[in-house]
C-alpha positions, 0 to 999 in steps of 0.5 A: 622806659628802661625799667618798663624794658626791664620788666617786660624781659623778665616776663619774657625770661620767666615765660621762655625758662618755665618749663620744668618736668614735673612727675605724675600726680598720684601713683604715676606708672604703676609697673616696674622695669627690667632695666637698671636705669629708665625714664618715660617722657612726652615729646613735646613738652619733656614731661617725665611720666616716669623714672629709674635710676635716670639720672645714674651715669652709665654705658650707653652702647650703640644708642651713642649713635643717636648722636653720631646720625644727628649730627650728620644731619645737622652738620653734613650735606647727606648727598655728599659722597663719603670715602671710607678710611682704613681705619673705618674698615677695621672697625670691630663689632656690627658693620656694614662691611665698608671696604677701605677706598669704597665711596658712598652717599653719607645718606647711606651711612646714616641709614646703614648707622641706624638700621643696622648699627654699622660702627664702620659707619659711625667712624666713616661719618665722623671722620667726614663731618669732623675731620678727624673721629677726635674732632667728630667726638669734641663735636659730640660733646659740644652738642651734648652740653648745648641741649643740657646734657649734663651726665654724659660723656663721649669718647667715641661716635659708635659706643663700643666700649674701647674708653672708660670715659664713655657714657649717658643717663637715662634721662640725658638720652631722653633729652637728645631724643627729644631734640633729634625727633625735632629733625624731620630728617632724623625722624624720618631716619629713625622711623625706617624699617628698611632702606636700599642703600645705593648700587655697589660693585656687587649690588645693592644692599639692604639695611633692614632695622634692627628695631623690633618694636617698630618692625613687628612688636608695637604697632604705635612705634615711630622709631629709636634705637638699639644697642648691646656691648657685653659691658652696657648690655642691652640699651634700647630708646624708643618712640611711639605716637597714639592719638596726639600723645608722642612719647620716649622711653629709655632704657639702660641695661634692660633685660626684657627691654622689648616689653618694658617700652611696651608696658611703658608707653600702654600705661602712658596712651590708656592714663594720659591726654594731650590737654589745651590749657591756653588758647590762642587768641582773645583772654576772657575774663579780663575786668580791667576797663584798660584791658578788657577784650583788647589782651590775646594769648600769642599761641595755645599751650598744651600739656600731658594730664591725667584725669585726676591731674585735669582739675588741679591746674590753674593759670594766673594772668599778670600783666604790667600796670597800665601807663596813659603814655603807653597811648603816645609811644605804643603798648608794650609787647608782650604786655604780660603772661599766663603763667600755668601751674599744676599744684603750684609747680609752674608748667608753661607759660604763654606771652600777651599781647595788647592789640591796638588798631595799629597792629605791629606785624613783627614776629615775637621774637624780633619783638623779643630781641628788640626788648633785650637790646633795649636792656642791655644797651646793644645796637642792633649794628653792633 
């Protein structure tokens, strides 16, 4: 049996790390950029549709403030009332004029840092949810490492260029998009064209976005943010969603950084289409008399294609070798895999299960974490 579980993690193993971005088949974005670094990815699934440079390490400006806002979220309680320190009053560059002693929702902070760019708000955030802004970036680039950021590096939560040691790819920003437009908080954030901040001595105050896509240009943006310092120049991420399709875009020192993400995302909504490879529940096609009618995908699979791209994709069912004990101790769950490839590169991968009448009603990962137990030889008590 310990072989058997063996084998069932390594399904389960190849299926949750299958996923590798894959480019475009054929010519891909036929345009061109302004930027010195870009990438184009789909949301959902992390495909990059296109890139430049992405994977160059460079200054990244005020989009650092992704970060700084997800971690807010994540880490802090959004009605906390923040006291501003004399140290997040004196911060230079984009504000939202915080006084020192002035206290205020934290929910206010994270529109006042994303709409209008207050570097005020991003040290008067980090020195709540960390501590100390030293603490808060030792929080960033934990989080960086946890979702695989591999090229950056930060040193402050605003992106003003006061350290050498400050800086992100392309690609990396796209990575913590993607992870941050999983937070319906964080999207909710980002896709706000304008928010009344709570009432002050003088009144209210209004933080109007300074993300022109979303607020005039393109009407299929959901959201991002902007970013300039004289060393980075203009930094932009951008999101926008059209007919199922939800994409990012990137850009790093960019000059005509509007239209770029325009031009990007009209390539991606004209050429590409939200495919179902794998449909959850029964698998057709099964000849094995063990297995016939009795083996369903535990939930569909859908991937970014082109036309051209449609016909090229081809899905393998492997399954483990049948064993009349199996009707004595239970079938295996999962019982096997669709592993789907477009031209030989494996693109996703979904979990089989074997239904017998006496359903087993636990979620697949309980399953999972049962099998890896079963493996490494550790008790669920310790």
């Amino acid at each position: 049996m310990k072989t058997l579980a063996t084998a069932i993690f390594l399904i389960i193993f190849a299926w949750s790390t299958a996923f590798h971005p894959l480019p475009v088949n054929g010519e891909g974005y036929p345009g061109e950029t302004s930027a010195q670094g870009a990438v184009l990815i789909e949301l959902e699934s992390g495909r990059v549709l296109y890139e430049k440079e992405a994977h160059t390490q460079m200054r990244i400006a005020s989009i650092t403030k992704i970060m700084t806002a997800l971690l807010a979220i994540e880490e802090g309680n959004l009605e906390d009332i923040v006291t501003v320190s004399a140290r997040a009053e004196g911060t230079e560059g984009s504000s939202l004029y915080l006084y020192a002693g002035e206290k205020l929702p934290l929910r206010d902070l994270v529109y006042g840092l994303m709409l209008r760019s207050g570097n005020d708000a991003a040290v008067a955030i980090a020195e709540h949810i960390g501590g100390s802004l030293e603490g808060f970036v030792y929080m960033m680039n934990e989080k960086a490492r946890e979702i695989g950021m591999s090229g950056t590096v930060f040193n402050n939560p605003h992106g003003l260029d006061d350290h050498e040691e400050h800086y992100s790819t392309a690609y990396d920003m796209a990575l913590l998009t993607k992870y941050a437009m999983e937070n319906s908080a964080f999207r909710e954030v980002s896709g706000t064209k304008s928010y009344r901040a709570s009432e002050r001595e003088n009144g209210y105050r209004v933080f109007n976005n300074k993300n022109r896509l979303l607020t005039q240009l393109y009407p299929y943006s959901t959201g991002g943010k902007t970013g300039y310092t004289k060393r980075a120049k203009r930094t932009l991420v951008s999101t926008a969603a059209k007919d199922g399709l939800e994409l990012a875009a990137v850009t790093l020192n960019a000059g005509s950084d509007w239209q770029d993400h325009m031009n990007m995302f009209n390539w991606a909504f004209d050429n590409l289409t939200i495919t179902e490879l794998v449909k959850e529940g029964k698998v057709k096609g099964i000849k094995d008399e063990v297995y016939k009618g009795r083996v369903f995908a535990d939930y569909s699979f859908e991937y970014p294609l082109t036309e051209e791209e449609e016909g090229l994709v081809e899905s393998r069912v492997t399954l483990l070798k049948p064993d009349p004990r199996w009707e004595d101790t239970g079938y295996p769950d999962p019982i096997g895999s669709i592993q789907v490839y477009l031209e030989e590169e494996r693109i996703g991968a979904v979990p089989l299960s074997y239904v017998t009448e006496r359903k087993d009603h636990r979620t697949f990962w309980q399953k999972m974490w049962d099998v890896f137990f079963t493996v490494t030889g550790v008790k669920t008590s310790g």
